[in-house]
N, CA, C and O atoms as CSV, one atom per row, in Angstrom:
chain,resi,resn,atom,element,x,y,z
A,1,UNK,N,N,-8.088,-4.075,-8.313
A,1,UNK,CA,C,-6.783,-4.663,-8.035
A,1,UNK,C,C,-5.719,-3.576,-7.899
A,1,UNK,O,O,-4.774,-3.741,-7.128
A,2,UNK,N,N,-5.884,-2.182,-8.819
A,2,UNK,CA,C,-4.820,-1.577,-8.788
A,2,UNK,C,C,-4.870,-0.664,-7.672
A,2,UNK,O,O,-3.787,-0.202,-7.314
A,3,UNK,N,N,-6.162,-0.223,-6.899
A,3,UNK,CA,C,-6.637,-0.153,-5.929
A,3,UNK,C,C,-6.075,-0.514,-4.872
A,3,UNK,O,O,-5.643,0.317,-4.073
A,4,UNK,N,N,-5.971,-1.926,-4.661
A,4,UNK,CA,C,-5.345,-2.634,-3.732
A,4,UNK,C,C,-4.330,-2.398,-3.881
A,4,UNK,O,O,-4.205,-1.248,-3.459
A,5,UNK,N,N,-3.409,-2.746,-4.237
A,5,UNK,CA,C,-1.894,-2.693,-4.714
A,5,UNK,C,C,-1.336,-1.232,-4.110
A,5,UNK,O,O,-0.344,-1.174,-3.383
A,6,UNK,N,N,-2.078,-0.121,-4.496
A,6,UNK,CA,C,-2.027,1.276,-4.146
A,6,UNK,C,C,-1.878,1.527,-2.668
A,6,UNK,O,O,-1.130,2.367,-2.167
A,7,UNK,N,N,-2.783,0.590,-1.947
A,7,UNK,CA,C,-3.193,0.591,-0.831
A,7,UNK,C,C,-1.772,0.179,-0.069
A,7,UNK,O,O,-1.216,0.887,0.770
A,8,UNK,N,N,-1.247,-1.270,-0.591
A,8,UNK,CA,C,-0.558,-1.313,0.103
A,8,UNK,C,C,0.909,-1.149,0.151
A,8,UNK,O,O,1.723,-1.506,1.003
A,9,UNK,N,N,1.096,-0.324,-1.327
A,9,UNK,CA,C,2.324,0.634,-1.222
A,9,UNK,C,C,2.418,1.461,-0.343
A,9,UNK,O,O,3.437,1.703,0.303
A,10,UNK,N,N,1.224,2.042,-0.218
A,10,UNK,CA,C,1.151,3.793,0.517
A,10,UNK,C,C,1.536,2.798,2.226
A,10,UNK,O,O,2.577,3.105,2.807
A,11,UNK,N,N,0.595,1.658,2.866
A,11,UNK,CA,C,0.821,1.325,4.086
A,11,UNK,C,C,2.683,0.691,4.204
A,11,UNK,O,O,3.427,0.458,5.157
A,12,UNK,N,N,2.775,0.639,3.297
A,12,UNK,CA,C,4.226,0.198,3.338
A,12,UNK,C,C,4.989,1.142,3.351
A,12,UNK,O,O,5.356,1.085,4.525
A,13,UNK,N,N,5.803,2.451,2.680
A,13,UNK,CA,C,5.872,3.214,2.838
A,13,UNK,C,C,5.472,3.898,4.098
A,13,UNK,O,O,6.341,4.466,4.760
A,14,UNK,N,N,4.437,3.892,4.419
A,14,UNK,CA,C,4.006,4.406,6.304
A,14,UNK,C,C,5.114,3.790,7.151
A,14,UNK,O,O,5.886,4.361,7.921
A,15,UNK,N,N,5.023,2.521,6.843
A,15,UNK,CA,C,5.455,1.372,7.912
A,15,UNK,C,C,6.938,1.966,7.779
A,15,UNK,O,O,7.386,2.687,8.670
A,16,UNK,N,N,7.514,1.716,6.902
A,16,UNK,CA,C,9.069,2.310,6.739
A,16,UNK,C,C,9.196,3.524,7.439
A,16,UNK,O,O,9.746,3.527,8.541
A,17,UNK,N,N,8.738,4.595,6.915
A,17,UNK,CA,C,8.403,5.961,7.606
A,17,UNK,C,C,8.891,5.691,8.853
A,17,UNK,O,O,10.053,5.679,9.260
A,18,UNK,N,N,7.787,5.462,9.444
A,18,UNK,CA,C,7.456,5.115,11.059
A,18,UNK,C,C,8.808,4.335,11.643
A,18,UNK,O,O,9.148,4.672,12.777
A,19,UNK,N,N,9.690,3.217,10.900
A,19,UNK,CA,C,10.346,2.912,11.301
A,19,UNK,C,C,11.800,3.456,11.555
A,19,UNK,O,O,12.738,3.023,12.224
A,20,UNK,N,N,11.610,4.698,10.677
A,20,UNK,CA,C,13.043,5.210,10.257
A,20,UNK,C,C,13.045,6.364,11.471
A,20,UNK,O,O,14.089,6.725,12.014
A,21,UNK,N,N,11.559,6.957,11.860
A,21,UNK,CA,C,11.470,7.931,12.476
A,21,UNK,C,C,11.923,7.107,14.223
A,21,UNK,O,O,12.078,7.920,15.134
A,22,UNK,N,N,12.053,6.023,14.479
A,22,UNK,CA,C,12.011,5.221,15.815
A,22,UNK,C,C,13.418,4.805,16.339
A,22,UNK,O,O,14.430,4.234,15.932
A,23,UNK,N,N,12.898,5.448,17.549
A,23,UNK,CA,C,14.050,6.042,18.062
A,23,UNK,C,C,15.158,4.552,18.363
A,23,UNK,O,O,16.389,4.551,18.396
A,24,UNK,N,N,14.236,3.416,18.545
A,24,UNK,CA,C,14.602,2.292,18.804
A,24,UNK,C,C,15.118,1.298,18.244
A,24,UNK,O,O,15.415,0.191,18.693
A,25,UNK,N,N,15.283,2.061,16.498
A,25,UNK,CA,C,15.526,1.295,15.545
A,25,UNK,C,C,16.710,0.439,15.974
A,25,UNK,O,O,17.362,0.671,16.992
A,26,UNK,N,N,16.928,-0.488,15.198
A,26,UNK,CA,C,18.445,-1.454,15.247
A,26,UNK,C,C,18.259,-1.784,13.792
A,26,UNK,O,O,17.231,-1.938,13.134
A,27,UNK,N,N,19.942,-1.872,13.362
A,27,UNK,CA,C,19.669,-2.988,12.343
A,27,UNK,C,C,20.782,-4.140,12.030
A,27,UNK,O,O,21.958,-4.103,11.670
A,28,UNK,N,N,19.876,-5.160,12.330
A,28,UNK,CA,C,20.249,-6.525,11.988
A,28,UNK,C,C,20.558,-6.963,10.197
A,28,UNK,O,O,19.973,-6.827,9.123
A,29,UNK,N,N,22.290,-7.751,10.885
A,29,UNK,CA,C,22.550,-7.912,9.283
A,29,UNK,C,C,22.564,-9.460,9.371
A,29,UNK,O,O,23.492,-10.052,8.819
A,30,UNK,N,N,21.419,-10.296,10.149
A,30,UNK,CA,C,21.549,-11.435,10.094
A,30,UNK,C,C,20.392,-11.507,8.926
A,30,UNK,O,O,19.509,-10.665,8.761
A,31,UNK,N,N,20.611,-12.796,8.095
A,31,UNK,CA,C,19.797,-12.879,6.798
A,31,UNK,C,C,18.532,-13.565,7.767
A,31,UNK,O,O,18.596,-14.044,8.899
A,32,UNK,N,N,17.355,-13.404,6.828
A,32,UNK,CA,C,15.895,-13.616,7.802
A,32,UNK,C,C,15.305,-14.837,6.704
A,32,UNK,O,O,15.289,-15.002,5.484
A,33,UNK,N,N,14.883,-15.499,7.805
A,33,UNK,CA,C,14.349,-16.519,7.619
A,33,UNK,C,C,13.590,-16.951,6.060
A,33,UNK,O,O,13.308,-16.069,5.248
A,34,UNK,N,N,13.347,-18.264,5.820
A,34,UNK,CA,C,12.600,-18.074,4.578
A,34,UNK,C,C,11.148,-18.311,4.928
A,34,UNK,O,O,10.190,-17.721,4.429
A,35,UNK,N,N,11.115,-19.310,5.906
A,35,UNK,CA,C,9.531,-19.310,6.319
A,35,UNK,C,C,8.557,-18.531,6.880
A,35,UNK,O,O,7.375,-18.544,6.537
A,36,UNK,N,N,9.133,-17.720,7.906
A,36,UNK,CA,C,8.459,-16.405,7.919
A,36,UNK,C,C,8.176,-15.286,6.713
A,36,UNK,O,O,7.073,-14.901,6.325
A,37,UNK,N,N,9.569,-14.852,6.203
A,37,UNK,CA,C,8.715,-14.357,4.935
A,37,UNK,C,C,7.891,-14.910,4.127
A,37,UNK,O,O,7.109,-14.091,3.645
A,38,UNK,N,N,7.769,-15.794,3.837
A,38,UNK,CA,C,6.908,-16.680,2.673
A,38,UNK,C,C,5.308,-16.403,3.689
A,38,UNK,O,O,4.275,-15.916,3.230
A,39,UNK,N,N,5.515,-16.868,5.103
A,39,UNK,CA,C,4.507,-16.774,5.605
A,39,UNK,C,C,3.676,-15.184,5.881
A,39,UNK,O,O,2.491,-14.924,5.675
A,40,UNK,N,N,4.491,-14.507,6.277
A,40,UNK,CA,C,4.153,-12.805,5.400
A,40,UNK,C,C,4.097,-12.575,4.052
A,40,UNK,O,O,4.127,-11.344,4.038
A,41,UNK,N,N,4.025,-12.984,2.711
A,41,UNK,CA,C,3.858,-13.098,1.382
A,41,UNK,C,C,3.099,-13.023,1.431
A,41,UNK,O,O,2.532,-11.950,1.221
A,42,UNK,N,N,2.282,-14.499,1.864
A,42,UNK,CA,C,0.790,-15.664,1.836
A,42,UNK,C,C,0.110,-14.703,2.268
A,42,UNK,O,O,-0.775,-14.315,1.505
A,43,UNK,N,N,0.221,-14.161,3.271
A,43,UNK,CA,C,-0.745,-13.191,4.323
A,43,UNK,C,C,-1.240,-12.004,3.560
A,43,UNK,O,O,-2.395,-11.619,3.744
A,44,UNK,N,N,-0.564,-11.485,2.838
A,44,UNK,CA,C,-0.403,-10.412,1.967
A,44,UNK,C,C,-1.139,-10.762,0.725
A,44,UNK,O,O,-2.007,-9.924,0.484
A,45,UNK,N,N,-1.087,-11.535,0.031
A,45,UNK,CA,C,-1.531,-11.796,-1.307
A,45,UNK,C,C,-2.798,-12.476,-0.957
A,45,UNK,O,O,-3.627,-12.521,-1.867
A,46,UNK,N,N,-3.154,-13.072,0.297
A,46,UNK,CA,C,-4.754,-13.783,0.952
A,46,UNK,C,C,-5.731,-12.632,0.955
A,46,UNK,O,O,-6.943,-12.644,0.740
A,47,UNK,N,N,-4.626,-11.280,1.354
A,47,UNK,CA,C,-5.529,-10.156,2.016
A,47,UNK,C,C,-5.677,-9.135,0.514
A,47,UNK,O,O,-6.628,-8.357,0.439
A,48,UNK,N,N,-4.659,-9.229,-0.629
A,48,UNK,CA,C,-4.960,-8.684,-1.317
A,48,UNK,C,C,-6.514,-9.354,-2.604
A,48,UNK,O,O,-7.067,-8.635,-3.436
A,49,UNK,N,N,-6.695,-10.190,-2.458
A,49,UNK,CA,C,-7.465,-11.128,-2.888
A,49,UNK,C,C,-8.690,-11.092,-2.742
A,49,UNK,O,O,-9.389,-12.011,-3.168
């Protein structure tokens, strides 16, 4: 489990990385949805499982 967890700090962290480095970034200060995140949660905790 702690394994996992490890795993997907480090890919998270990447992901940020990657995003900060892009050239294309924007950032939106509209507040984000609740069902999509929840539905990225689920996805996350299915896959950590």
């Amino acid at each position: 489990m702690l394994e996992k967890l490890m795993q997907a700090a480090i890919i998270t962290f990447l992901l940020h990385l990657l995003a900060g480095i892009s050239p294309h970034t924007t950032i939106d200060t509209a507040a984000p949805a609740a069902q999509p995140s929840t539905a990225i949660a689920r996805a996350i905790f299915d896959y950590l499982q």
